[in-house]
Phi, psi and omega in degrees: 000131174283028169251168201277347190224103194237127161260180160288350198260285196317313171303339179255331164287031080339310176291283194289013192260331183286312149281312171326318186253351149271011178289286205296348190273315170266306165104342211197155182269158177243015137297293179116007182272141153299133150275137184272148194241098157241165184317323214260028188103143187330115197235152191272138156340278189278021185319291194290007177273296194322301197292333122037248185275329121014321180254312165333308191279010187092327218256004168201140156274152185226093170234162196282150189227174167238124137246104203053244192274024185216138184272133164271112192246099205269132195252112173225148174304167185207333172243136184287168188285123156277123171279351185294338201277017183247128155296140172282024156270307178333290207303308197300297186288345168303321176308313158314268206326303204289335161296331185288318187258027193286302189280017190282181147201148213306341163315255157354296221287296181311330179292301195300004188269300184306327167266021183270163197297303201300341193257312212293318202272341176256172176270117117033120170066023167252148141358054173312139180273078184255041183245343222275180185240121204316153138280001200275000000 
């Protein structure tokens, strides 16, 4: 995604949409990660390791930023991505979710989390079933 002020809150809601909706689409994720039911909205399980390991190896800087009233943990890439670990389906929908959800801000993004079925339906720091099928 091309912005200039990417967190860490905006980044897992990126991920999770990015799954979510190849779920619904696909049958399968495409992290391969579970999602957690947190306050600010849906987060993958293993995130803060992958980020992690991700800044140990060089490959993201994680620095603290101010964006207006809200403190930030600012994610910029440092190395280009291997893209071969990807499908050229794959790729068009991560392009999709980042065009779509580019002007969002981490705000946005957590309130639109809050109406989805799959949040709403889980208890705050369980597993979401996001295989399970609404009731709504």
């Amino acid at each position: 995604i091309s912005n200039t002020y990417l967190g860490k809150t905006k980044l897992m809601k990126l991920l999770y949409y990015t799954d979510y909706e190849w779920l619904q689409k696909e049958g399968a994720s495409i992290t391969g990660d579970a999602y957690i039911a947190m306050p600010y909205g849906p987060v993958p399980k293993h995130a803060q390791q992958t980020l992690d390991r991700l800044k140990k190896a060089g490959a993201i800087r994680i620095e603290k930023a101010k964006v207006g009233n809200y403190d930030q943990d600012r994610c910029t890439g440092l190395k280009e991505p291997d893209l071969s670990l990807f499908t050229s389906e794959e790729l068009e929908h991560l392009h999709s979710i980042s065009r779509r959800f580019e002007s969002w801000t981490a705000k946005q993004m957590s309130d639109l989390t809050h109406e989805d079925w799959p949040w709403q339906s889980t208890e705050l720091g369980h597993e979401i079933a996001l295989y399970r099928i609404s009731e709504k």
